[in-house]
C-alpha positions in Angstrom: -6.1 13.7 -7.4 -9.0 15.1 -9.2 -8.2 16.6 -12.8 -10.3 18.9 -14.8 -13.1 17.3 -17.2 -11.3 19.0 -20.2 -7.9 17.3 -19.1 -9.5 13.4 -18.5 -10.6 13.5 -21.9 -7.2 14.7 -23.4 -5.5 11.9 -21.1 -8.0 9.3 -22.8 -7.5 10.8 -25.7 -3.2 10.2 -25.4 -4.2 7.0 -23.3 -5.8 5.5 -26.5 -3.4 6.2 -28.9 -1.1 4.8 -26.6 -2.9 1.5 -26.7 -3.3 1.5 -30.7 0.5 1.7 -30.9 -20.1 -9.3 -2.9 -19.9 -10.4 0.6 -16.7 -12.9 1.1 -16.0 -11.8 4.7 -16.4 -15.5 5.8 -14.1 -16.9 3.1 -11.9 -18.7 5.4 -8.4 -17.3 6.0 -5.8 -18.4 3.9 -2.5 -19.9 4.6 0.6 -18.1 5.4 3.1 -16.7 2.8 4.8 -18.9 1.0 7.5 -16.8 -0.2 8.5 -15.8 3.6 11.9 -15.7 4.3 12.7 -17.8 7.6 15.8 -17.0 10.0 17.8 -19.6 11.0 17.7 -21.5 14.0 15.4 -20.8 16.9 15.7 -17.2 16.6 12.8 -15.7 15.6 13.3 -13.8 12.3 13.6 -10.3 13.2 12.8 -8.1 10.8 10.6 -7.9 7.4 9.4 -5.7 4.9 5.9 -4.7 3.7 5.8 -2.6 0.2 3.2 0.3 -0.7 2.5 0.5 -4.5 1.7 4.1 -5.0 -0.8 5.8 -7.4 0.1 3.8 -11.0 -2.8 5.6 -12.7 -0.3 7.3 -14.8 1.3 4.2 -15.5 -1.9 2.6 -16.7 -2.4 5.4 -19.0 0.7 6.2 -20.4 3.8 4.5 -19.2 2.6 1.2 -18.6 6.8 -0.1 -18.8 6.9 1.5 -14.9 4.3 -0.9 -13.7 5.9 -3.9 -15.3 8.9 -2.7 -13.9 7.7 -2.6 -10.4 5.8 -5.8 -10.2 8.4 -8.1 -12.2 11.0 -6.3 -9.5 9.0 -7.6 -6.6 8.1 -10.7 -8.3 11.8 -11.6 -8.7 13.4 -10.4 -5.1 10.2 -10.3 -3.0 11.3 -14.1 -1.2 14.5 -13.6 -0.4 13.6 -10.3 0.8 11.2 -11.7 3.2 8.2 -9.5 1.6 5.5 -10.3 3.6 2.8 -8.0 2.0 2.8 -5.5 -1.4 0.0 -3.2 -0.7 -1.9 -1.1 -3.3 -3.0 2.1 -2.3 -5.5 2.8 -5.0 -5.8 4.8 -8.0 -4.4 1.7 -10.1 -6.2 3.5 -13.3 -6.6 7.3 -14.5 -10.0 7.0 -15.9 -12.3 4.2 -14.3 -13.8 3.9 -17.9 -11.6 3.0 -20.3 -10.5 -0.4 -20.5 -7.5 0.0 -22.0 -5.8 1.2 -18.2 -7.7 -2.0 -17.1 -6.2 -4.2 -19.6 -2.5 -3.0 -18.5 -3.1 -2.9 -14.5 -4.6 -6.6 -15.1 -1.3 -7.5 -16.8 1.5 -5.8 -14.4 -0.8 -7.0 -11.0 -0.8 -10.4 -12.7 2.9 -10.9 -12.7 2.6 -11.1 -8.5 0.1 -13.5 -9.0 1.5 -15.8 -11.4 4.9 -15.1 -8.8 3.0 -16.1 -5.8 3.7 -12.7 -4.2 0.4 -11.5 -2.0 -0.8 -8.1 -2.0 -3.4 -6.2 -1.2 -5.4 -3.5 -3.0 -7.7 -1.0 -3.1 -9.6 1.4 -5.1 -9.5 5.2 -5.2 -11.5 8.0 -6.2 -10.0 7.4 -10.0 -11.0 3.9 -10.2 -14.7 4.9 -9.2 -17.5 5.8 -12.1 -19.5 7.7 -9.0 -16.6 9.0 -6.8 -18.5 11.3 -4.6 -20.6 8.1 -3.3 -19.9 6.1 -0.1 -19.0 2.3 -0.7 -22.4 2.0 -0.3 -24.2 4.0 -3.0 -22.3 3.3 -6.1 -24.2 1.6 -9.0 -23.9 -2.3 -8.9 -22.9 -3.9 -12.1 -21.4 -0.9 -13.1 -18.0 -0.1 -11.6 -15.3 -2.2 -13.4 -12.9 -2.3 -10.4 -15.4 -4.8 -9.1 -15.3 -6.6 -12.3 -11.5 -6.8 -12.1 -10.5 -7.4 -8.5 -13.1 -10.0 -7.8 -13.0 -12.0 -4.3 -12.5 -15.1 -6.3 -9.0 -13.2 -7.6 -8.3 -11.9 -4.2 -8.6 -15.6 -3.1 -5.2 -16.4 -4.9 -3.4 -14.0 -2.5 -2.1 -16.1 0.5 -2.7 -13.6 2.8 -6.2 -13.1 1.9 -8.7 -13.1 4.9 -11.9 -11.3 3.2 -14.1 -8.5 2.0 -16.9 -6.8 3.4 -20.4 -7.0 1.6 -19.8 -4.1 -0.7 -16.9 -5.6 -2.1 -15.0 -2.4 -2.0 -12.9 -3.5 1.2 -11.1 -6.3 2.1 -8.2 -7.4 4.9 -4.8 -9.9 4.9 -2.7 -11.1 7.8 0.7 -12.2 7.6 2.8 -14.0 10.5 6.4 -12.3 11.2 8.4 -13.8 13.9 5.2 -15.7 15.2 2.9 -12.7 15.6 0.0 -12.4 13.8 -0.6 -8.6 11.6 -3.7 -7.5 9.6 -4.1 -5.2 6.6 -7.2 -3.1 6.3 -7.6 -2.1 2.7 -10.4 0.4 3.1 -11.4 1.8 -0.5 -12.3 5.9 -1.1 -14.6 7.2 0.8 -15.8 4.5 3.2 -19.6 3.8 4.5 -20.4 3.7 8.1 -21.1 0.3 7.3 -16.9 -0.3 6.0 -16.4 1.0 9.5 -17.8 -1.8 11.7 -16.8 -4.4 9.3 -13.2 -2.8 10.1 -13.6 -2.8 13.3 -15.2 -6.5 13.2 -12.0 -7.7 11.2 -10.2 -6.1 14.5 -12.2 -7.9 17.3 -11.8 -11.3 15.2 -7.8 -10.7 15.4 -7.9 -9.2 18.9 -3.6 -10.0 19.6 -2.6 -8.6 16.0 -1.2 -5.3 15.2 -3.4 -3.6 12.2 -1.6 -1.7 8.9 -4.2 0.5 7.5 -4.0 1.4 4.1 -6.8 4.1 2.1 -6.2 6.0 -0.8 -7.1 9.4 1.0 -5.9 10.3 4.6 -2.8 12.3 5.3 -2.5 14.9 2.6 -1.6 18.9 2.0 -4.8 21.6 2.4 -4.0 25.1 1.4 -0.1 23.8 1.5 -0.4 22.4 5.1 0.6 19.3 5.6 -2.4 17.0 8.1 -5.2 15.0 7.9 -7.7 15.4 5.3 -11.6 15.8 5.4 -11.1 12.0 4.8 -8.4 11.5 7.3 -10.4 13.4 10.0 -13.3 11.0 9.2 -11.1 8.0 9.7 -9.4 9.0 12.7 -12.7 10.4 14.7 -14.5 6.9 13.9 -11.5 4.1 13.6 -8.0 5.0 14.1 -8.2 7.2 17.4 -10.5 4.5 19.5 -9.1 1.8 17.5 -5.5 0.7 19.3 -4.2 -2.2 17.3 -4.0 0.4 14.3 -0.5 1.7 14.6 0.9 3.1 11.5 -1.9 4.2 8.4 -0.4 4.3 4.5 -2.1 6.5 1.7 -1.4 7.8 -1.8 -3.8 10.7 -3.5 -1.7 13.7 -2.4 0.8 15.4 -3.2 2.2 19.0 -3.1 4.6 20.7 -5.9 7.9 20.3 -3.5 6.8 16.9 -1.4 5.9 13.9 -2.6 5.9 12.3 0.7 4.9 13.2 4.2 4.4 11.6 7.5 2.4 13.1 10.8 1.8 11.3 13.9 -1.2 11.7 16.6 -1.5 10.3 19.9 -4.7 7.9 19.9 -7.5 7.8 22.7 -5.5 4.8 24.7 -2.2 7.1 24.4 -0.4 5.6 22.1 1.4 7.0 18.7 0.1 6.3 15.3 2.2 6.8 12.6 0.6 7.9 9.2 2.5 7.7 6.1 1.7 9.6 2.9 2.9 7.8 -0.1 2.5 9.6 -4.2 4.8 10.1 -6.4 2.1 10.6 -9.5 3.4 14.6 -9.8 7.2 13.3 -11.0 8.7 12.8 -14.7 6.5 9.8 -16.5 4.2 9.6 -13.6 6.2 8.9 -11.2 9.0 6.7 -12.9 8.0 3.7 -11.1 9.4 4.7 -7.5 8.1 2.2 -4.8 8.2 2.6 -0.9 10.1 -0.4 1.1 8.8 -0.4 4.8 11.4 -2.8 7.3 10.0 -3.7 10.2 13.0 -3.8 12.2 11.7 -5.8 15.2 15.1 -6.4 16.9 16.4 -2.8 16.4 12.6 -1.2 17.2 12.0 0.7 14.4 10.4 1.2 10.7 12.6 2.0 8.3 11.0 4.0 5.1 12.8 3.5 1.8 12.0 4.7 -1.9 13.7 3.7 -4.9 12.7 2.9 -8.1 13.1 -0.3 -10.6 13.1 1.4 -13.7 15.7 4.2 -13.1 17.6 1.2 -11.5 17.6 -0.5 -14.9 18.0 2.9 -16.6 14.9 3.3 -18.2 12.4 6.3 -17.7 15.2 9.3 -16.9 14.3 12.3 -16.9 16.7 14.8 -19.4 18.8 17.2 -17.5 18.1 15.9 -14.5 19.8 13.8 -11.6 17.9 10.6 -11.5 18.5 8.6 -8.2 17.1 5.1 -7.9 17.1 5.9 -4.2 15.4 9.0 -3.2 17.2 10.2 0.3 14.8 13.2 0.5 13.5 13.3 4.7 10.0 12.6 3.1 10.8 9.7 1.1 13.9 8.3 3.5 13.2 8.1 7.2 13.1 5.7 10.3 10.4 5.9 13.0 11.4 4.8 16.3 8.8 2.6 17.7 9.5 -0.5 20.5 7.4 -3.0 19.7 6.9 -5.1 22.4 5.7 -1.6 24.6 3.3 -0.6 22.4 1.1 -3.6 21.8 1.4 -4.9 25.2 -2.4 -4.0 25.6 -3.4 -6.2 23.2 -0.2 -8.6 22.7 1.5 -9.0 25.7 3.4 -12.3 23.7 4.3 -10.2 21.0 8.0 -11.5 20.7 11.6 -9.7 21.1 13.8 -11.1 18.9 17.5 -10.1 20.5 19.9 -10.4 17.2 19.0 -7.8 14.3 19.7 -8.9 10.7 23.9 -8.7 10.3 22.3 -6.4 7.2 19.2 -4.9 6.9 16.5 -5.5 4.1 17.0 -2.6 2.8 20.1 -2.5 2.3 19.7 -6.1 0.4 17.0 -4.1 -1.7 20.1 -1.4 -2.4 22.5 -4.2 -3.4 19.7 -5.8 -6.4 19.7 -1.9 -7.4 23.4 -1.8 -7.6 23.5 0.8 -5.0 26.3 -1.1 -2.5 
């Protein structure tokens, strides 16, 4: 979210005393996670998750413990959970100009690299010097993102497949169960240009079923809950005509009682896409390190949303005279949408598998038990 000029210095102000106490779109795809979880037998594993790091800007600024806490979680369980993907969804910093945030984003995203655990990221409007400027009309050189999340570091990431000539945007692909995805990482405020390299990425994977992830899309105007200016952008000249997109994941938003919200609209071929609004930035510390687990249930047909947080887990970060849940049950941070697989990508994979035997637990359930919450 935007903040008043007046209140971004005072947070670099706090922030520093804090601290005193590109085109690789051809890069050729990478291999396939090494950390993935395989079912045994001939059964095709049946389910997996995918993890959306919210808005840490807070965390970069302040309470840099809850980013640490969240990417040392995921670099110690993410294996065994059969994490496939962690995807950023931008606004890793508060103020795109003081190194300091950088410094401490660099060292919490480096514990998934030095992990091996992929993820994705992305930049939003408060990791941007000129925010109000398409991906096409920012000043080259200057923008320290770029400077940070090169394509050579985005290489690392085994599900790496490229970014577009700006540099802003990139993709990933996982296999699941034999079936090819792809994540679009679109940064703030996209170019006409962004879109039809998106939509190039697409015809390039024509069977897989896209994620998108952007900083801005589903959000609250005037307290109603929809798409934003942003999110009608995206929809009118991607998502709607775009049917391998089926489920859309965004931070930014947020309004004083919901931290969380998810709409659905039916696209131009008739199908449902899901879009998932994902901020927790508004809460005690900045959010106290609360991350969203997404299962991919493909035997049970179904997504499975699930919020919890490391650092209340390991009892650091409460908030005084208040109950603080590692698990947040709320219907906008804990919900399942229905979706059979197989049916809805039959379009464009008719293969797409059907494994018959769910997990005898679920995921999430296995992320409860390392919380203590079983």
């Amino acid at each position: 979210m935007q903040i008043q000029t007046w209140h971004k210095l005072a947070l670099a102000l706090a922030g520093a005393a804090t601290l005193a106490a590109c085109s690789t779109a051809n890069l050729p795809q990478a291999s396939s996670n090494t950390l993935t979880a395989q079912s045994q037998g001939s059964e095709p594993e049946s389910s997996f998750l995918v993890m959306a790091l919210p808005d840490t800007q807070y965390y970069s600024a302040f309470w840099p413990q809850h980013f640490m806490n969240q990417t040392t979680w995921l670099a110690q369980h993410a294996g065994r959970l059969n994490v496939k993907l962690t995807t950023h969804l931008g606004d890793i910093v508060d103020s795109p100009v003081m190194f300091y945030q950088w410094d401490r984003a660099d060292r919490a995203m480096n514990v998934l690299e030095q992990a091996g655990v992929p993820y994705s990221v992305l930049a939003g409007n408060h990791d941007i010097i000129l925010s109000a400027a398409d991906d096409t009309r920012r000043v080259k050189g200057g923008e320290e993102y770029l400077k940070r999340f090169t394509p050579a570091r985005a290489a690392k990431n085994s599900t790496f497949g490229g970014r577009d000539a700006t540099g802003w945007n990139e993709y990933h692909t996982f296999t699941a169960a034999g079936q090819e995805f792809v994540v679009l990482a679109l940064n703030w405020r996209v170019s006409a240009q962004t879109i039809e390299w998106a939509k190039g990425v697409m015809r390039a994977h024509p069977t897989a079923p896209v994620i998108l992830t952007t900083h801005d899309l589903v959000g609250y105007t005037g307290g109603q809950l929809g798409l934003s200016k942003n999110g009608e952008y995206l929809w009118k000249n991607l998502i709607e005509g775009s049917d391998q997109i089926f489920l859309t994941l965004n931070g930014h938003d947020y309004n004083d009682q919901f931290r969380g919200a998810h709409v659905s609209r039916v696209n131009a071929a008739g199908h449902r896409v899901d879009m998932a609004l994902i901020d927790y930035q508004n809460g005690y510390q900045g959010g106290q390190g609360y991350l969203r687990a997404l299962e991919f249930d493909l035997a049970r047909n179904r997504i499975e949303m699930m919020t919890f947080s490391p650092s209340i887990a390991a009892g650091t970060g409460l908030e005084p005279n208040r109950l603080n849940s590692p698990e947040l049950l709320d219907s906008h941070s804990h919900y399942f949408l229905d979706i059979n697989f197989a049916e809805r990508f039959a379009q464009f994979a008719p293969d797409f598998p059907r494994p018959a035997q769910p997990r005898p637990a679920s995921l999430t359930d296995e992320v409860r038990a390392t919380l203590g919450l079983n």
